[in-house]
N, C-alpha and C positions, 0 to 999 in steps of 0.2 A: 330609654335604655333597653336593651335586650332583655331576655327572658329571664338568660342562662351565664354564667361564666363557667370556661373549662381551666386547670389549672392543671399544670405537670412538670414536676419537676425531676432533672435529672443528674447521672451523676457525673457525665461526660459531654462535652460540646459536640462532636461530630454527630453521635447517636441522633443528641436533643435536635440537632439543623435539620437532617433524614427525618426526623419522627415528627417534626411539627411541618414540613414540605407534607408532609404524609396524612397531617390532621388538616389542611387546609385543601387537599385535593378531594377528601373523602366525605364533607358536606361545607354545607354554605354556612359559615363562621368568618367572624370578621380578626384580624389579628391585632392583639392590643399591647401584646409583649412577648418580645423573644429577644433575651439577653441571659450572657453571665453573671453570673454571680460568683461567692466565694463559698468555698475554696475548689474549685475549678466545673460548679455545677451550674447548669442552665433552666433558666423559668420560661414557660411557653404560655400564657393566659388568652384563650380566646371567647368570642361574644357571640351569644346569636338567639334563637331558638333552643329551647330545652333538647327537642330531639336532636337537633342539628350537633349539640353543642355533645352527648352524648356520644352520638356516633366518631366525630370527632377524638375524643378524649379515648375511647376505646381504642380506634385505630391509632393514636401515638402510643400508648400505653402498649399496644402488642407489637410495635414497630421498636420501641424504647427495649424492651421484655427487662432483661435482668439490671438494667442499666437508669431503669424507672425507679426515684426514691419516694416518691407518691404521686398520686394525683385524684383530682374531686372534682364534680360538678357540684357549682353553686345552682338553685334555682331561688328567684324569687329575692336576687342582689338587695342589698340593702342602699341606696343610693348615695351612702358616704361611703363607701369601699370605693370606688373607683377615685375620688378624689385624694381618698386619702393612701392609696397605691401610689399616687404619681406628686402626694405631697404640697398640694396645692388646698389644702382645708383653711378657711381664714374663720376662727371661732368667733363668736359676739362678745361669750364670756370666757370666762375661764374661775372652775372651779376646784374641787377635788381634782386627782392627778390618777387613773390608771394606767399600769404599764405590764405588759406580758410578754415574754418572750417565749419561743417556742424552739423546737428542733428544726424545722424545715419552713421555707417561705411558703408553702402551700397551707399549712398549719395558719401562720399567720394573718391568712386572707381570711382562712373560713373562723378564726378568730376574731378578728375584725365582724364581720359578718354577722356573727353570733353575740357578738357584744351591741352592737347596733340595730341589733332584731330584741334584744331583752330591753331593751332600759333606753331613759330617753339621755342619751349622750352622743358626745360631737366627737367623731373620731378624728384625730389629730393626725394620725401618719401611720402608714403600716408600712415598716424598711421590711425590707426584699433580698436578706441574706447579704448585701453588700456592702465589705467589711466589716462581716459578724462574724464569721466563721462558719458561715451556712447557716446560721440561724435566721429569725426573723424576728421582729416586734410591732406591738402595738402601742400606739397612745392616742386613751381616748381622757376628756373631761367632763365634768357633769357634774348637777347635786351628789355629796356625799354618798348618798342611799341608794341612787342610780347606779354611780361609778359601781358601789359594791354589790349590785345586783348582775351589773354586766361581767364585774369581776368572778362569781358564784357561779354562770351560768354557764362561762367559756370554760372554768377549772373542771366543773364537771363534765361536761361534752368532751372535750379535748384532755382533759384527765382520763379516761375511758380509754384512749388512744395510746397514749403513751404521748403526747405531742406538745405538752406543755413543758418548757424547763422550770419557769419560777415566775411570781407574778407579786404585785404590790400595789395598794391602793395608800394614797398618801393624801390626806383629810384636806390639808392649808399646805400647799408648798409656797415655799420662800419665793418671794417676787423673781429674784435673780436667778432661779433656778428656770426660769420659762423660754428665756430667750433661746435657751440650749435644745429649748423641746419643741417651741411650735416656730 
């Protein structure tokens, strides 16, 4: 896996097409996503090298300008974020139940990220603002104590921000409630 991930999202599709044409010309990054989302905002995720991935994110973010609702360099991915980006996580177990949701799908990445860099848990799926209303979420599962370590560490981080909306950790969920989740 790469170094680095770049994340940017925006609040307009034309900008977001120009601005990531614009991060793919201006270093060597690989693209991992360019799509809409809701409600009419676009996600640009790309891969590579830390500096690469930098210079990147800079030139979309000045190419995006007022049009950019955030964006981040990840360094040092956690190697279930990408799986659990595109939803293909298959858990061994399943324990405790975290769930976060955030204001923006960029939020939800380095969420993910930050939940899986604290505590030893399996992230289950990070949705990508589609059919959230431009939000995002996470689920991850783990021991109880993990779940709520990983829960503690993203509220704070992303508390700090303003980028968290509301988050729950739930001890024993109902057998019937997992089909819906994983």
């Amino acid at each position: 896996m790469s170094s680095a991930l770049g994340l940017i999202e925006f609040k307009t599709v034309p900008v977001a097409v120009e601005a990531t044409d614009e991060m793919l010309k201006a270093a060597e990054v690989e693209l991992l996503l360019a799509s809409p989302t809701c409600p009419g905002k676009f996600v640009t995720i790309v891969a590579g090298e830390t500096a690469d991935v930098a210079v990147a994110v800079a030139k979309g973010a000045d190419c995006g300008g007022e049009f950019v609702i955030d964006s981040h360099v990840l360094t040092n991915v956690d190697p279930q974020v990408l799986p659990a980006i595109s939803g293909t996580t298959q858990p061994e177990t399943l324990g405790a139940l975290g769930v976060l949701e955030t204001f923006a799908a960029v939020s939800a990445v380095r969420a993910g990220d930050a939940a899986a860099k604290t505590a030893r848990i399996c992230l289950l799926e990070i949705r990508l603002a589609r059919g959230l209303g431009g939000k995002g979420e996470v689920f991850y599962t783990g021991e109880l104590g993990q779940v709520e370590a990983a829960q503690k560490a993203v509220e704070e981080r992303l508390g700090r921000d303003g980028g968290l909306v509301s988050s729950v950790v739930i001890a024993r969920p109902h057998k019937a409630l997992w089909p819906f989740i994983v």
